[in-house]
C-alpha positions, 0 to 999 in steps of 0.5 A: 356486310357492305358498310356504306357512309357516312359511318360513325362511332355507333350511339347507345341505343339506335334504331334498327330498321330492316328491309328485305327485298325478296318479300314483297307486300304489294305494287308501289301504287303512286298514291302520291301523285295527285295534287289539287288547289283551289284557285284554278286560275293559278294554273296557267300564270308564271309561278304556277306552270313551273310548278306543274311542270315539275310536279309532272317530272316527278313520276313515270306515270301521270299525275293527276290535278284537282282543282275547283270553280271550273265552272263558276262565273267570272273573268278568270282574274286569280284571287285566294280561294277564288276562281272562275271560267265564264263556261256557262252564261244565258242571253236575254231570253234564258238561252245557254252560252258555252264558253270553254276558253278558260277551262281549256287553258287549265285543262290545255296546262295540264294536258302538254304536261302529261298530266291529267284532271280530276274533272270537278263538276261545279261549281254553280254557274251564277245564271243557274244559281237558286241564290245568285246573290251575292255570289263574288267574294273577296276573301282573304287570310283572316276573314271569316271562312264562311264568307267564301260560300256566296252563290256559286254554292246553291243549288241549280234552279232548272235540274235540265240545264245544269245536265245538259252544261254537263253534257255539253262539257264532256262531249266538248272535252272528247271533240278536244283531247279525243276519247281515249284521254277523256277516259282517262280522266276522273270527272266526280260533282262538286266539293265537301257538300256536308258543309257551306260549299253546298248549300242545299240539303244530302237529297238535293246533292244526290239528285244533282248526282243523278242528274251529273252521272246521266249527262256524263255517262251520255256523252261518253258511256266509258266516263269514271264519273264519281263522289261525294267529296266529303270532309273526313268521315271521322266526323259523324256527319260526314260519315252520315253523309258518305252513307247517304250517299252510298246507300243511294247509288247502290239501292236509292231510286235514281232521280233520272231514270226511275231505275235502282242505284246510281253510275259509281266507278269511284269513291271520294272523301277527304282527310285533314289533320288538327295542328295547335299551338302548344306552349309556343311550338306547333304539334301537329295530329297525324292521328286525326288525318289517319282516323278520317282516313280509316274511317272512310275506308271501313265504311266503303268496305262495308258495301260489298258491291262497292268495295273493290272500288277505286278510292280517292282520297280528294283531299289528304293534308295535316289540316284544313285551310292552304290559305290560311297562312302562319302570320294569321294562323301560327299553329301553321308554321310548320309549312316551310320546313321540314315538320311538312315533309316528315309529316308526308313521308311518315302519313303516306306510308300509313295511308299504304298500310290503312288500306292494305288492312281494310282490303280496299282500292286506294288509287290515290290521296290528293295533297291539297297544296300548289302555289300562291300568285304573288304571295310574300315569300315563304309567307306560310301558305300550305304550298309545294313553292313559294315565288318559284323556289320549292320548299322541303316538303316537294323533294319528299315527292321527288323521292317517291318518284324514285319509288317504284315496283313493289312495297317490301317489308320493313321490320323495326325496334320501335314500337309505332306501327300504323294502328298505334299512330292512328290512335294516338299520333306521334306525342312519346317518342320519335316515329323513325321507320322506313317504307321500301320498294323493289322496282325491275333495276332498283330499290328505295328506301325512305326513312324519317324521323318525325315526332308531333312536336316541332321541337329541338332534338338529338339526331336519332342513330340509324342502323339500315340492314338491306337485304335481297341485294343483287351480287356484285356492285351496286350503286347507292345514292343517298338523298337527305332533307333537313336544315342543311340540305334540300332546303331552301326556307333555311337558306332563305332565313340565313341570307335575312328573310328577304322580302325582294330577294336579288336574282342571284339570291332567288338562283341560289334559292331555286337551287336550293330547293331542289333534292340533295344528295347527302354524299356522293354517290357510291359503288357498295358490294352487298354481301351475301345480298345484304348492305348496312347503312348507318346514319344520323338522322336529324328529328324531323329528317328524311332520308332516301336510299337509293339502290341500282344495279 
C-alpha cells in the first residue's frame, strides 16, 4: 500500500476507517451551501460583502442566501436581529408606494456574486400591520427575546394589499434580474410563524400562504414559492403546525381560488441543537439538531404526493440565537474554536445519511450564521467571521467545497452511526468517522473527531484505507483544522485577546483564518488501488484528504 505522512509509531487502539471509491452511494448534493441571517442589512457593508464574496468561492454551484425583514419598514440602518427596506409605504389616502432600493441592493450584493435568494416574503410592512405599534425594536444580547416580536409580525389588515405588494415585488424582481433567474430563486412566507414571529393564528398563516402563493405564481407561473419555516418538528407544536400546513396545500380549501390545495414546490423547517454548561464546560446536543431534523423528514415522507418534494432545512445549527453572544450566554462558547466546525463536519454528514433513510429530497440545510457589524472581536457570536477575519468553523465549508460528485461509502470500528448519534448524541466516546466523495478527477475524504463535551483529550490515532484509486501517481493534499492550523481565534488568543488589533495583527489574523494544509503537498503510488493514511487527530479536529489525478 501507498503510506502517506505524516506517519507515526502506531497507538494501541486506533480507529480504522475505510473508504472505497467504487461504491458509490448517492450525488454530493451541496446541502451545504446555504447560509442565512437575520439582520439584512449586513449585506451590503464592508465586513459583510467580504464575507459573501468568500462564501460564494466556496462552491462551483450557487450558493444560496436567506435573510429576513425584506420587507419591514425602516431606513435600512443595521442593528441586532434588526432590519428593514422601506419596500411598501401608503400616502395620505391609503395608496401603495413601491420602493425596492434596499431590496435591490441585498438582492444586487447577492446577484454580482453569483449567488442567489431565498426570497423570504415578509416581514409585515407597518402600513399593513393589524398591530402597527410598537413596531421598531432595540434589542440587544441580554433582553428579553420576546421583545423583537413588535408590529412587524401581525397579521396584514387588508389580505388584497399584502398580495398585490407580492405581486408587484415578484413581477419587479423579473423586469431586474430577467425570468430566467427569478426561476431560480426560492420565494417561501415569512419565518417560525408557531411561535412570536407570527402573531396571528395556524389559519390566519395558511390564508396569508394562500394569498402569497396566488400573487407569486401571478406574476411568474414557473416561481418555486414554498413554507412554513417552522422551528424543529421535535416540538410537538411544531409538528402540529408543519401538519396543518401540509394537510392544507394538499386537501384544504384555498383562501383564494375556492379550489382544493395550495401551490407547493418546496418544504421548509428548521432544526437547532441545545448546548449547556455543565460542570464549566460547554456540551453541545447534536441529538436534539438531528431529531428535529428526522422528525421533519418522517413527517414530509408521510404525505405521498409531497414527498418527493424538495427539503429545506431553513435553519439547521447547534441552538437558537446567532445573537446571543458567549459573554451573556456562556453555554455558546464553543462558537470561535474548533467544537463549531467538528460539530458541522460531524452534523452534516448525518443530515446526508437521515435523508437517505427516509427516502426524501433534501436539497439543503441552511447555517443560520453570517457576521455581526462592528461587533467586539471574536465576541462569541454565532457567525462564519469576526471584523473580517474568519473563524474555524467556515474552512469546514471550504472542505466541502472540494467535495463533489458522488458519496461513497465509508466503513469504521466505532460504533456511532447516525441512528445512534440521533438517539443520544455524542456523550461515550469520541464520534471519529469520515464522509467521502468521488468527483470526474478527484476524491475527498473528511474525517473529525468530536465529542459533546468541550473538554481536554488525547489526540485519537487514525488509520484511512482508500480504495478505488487510479494507477499511477496521485496527488494528496491534506488539509487540517485544530489549535495549530486553520485557526485564527488561537492566534488571536496568543497575540493577548486584543480589542483593537494593529493592521499587521489583523493581516496575520486574516491569514490565519484561511484553510491550511497540514503538510506539503505529495505525489502517493496507490497500490492495487488502494492508499493508507495515518494520522493524529486532535479531539475536536478535522482533517480533509485531498486525492487528484
Amino acid at each position: 500500500m501507498a503510506m502517506a505522512a505524516p506517519l507515526f509509531a502506531q497507538e494501541q487502539n486506533p480507529v480504522t476507517i475505510q473508504v472505497d471509491l467504487s461504491k458509490t452511494k448517492a450525488p454530493m448534493k451541496p446541502i451545504w451551501a446555504w447560509f442565512g441571517y437575520d439582520e439584512p442589512n449586513y449585506t451590503y457593508m464592508k465586513d459583510g460583502k467580504k464575507l459573501l464574496s468568500e462564501i460564494s468561492q466556496l462552491s462551483k454551484v450557487p450558493v444560496y442566501v436567506r435573510v429576513h425583514s425584506l420587507l419591514v419598514t425602516g431606513d435600512g440602518t443595521a442593528a441586532l436581529k434588526w432590519g428593514s427596506t422601506n419596500a411598501y409605504t401608503e400616502d395620505a389616502n391609503g395608496n401603495p408606494i413601491y420602493d425596492w432600493t434596499i431590496v435591490d441592493k441585498i438582492f444586487d450584493t447577492f446577484i454580482e456574486r453569483g449567488m442567489k435568494p431565498i426570497a423570504q416574503i415578509g416581514f409585515m410592512p407597518e402600513a399593513l400591520s393589524s398591530h402597527p405599534t410598537p413596531y421598531r425594536h432595540y434589542w440587544k444580547p441580554g433582553d428579553n427575546y420576546n421583545d423583537i416580536y413588535t408590529g412587524w409580525a401581525y397579521p396584514p389588515k387588508d389580505y388584497n394589499k399584502w398580495a398585490e405588494l407580492v405581486y408587484q415585488w415578484v413581477k419587479h424582481s423579473v423586469a431586474k434580474y430577467g425570468q430566467k433567474e427569478v426561476e431560480s430563486w426560492y420565494w417561501e412566507l415569512w419565518n417560525e410563524p408557531n411561535i412570536g414571529y407570527w402573531k396571528g393564528t395556524t389559519e390566519e398563516y395558511i390564508k396569508l400562504y394562500d394569498y402569497s402563493a396566488d400573487a407569486v405564481k401571478r406574476a411568474l407561473p414557473t416561481a418555486k414559492i414554498g413554507g412554513p419555516e417552522v422551528t424543529g418538528p421535535d416540538w410537538d407544536k411544531s409538528a402540529t403546525f408543519l401538519r396543518t400546513f401540509l394537510d392544507h396545500v394538499t386537501k384544504g380549501k384555498n383562501y383564494v381560488t375556492g379550489k382544493t390545495g395550495s401551490p407547493i414546490d418546496f418544504i421548509t423547517y428548521h432544526a437547532k441543537g441545545a448546548p449547556k454548561l455543565v460542570n464549566g464546560h460547554v456540551q453541545m446536543n447534536m441529538g436534539t439538531q438531528l431529531r428535529d431534523i428526522d422528525k421533519g423528514f418522517e413527517i414530509v415522507a408521510s404525505y405521498p404526493t409531497l414527498k418527493k418534494l424538495p427539503i429545506i432545512i431553513g435553519e439547521s445549527d447547534p441552538e437558537g440565537c446567532a445573537a446571543c453572544s458567549e459573554d451573556l450566554h456562556p453555554q455558546n462558547a464553543y462558537r470561535n474554536g474548533t467544537m463549531y466546525s467538528s460539530y458541522t463536519a460531524a452534523s452534516f454528514a448525518r443530515k446526508y445519511e437521515l435523508a437517505e433513510a427516509r427516502g426524501v429530497n433534501l436539497l439543503g440545510a441552511v447555517s443560520w450564521s453570517f457576521e455581526f457589524e462592528d461587533q467586539a472581536w471574536f465576541r462569541g457570536f454565532r457567525d462564519l467571521a469576526t471584523n473580517g477575519v474568519d473563524k474555524p468553523v467556515l474552512n469546514v465549508f471550504r472542505m466541502f467545497g472540494m467535495m463533489e460528485g458522488n458519496r461513497v461509502e465509508v466503513t469504521q470500528n466505532l460504533a456511532y452511526d447516525f441512528k445512534k448519534v440521533r438517539a443520544q448524541s455524542v456523550r461515550e466516546a469520541a464520534d471519529i468517522n469520515a464522509l467521502a466523495s468521488k468527483g470526474t478527477n478527484s476524491a475527498g475524504v473528511m474525517v473529525w473527531n468530536y465529542h459533546d463535551d468541550n473538554i481536554p483529550a488525547p489526540d485519537a490515532a487514525v488509520e484511512i484505507s482508500v480504495k478505488g484509486l487510479p494507477a499511477g501517481k496521485v496527488a494528496l493534499l491534506h488539509y487540517r483544522i485544530d489549535k495549530e492550523n486553520s485557526n485564527a481565534y488561537e492566534v488571536w488568543k496568543t497575540m493577548g485577546s486584543p480589542k483593537q488589533p494593529t493592521a499587521e495583527q489583523i493581516a496575520k489574523l486574516e491569514k490565519a483564518g484561511q484553510l491550511q494544509l497540514l503538510t506539503s503537498p505529495e505525489w502517493i503510488t496507490p497500490k492495487n488501488g488502494e492508499a493508507q493514511i495515518k494520522m493524529k487527530l486532535p479531539r475536536q479536529g478535522v482533517s480533509f484528504l485531498h486525492f487528484k489525478w
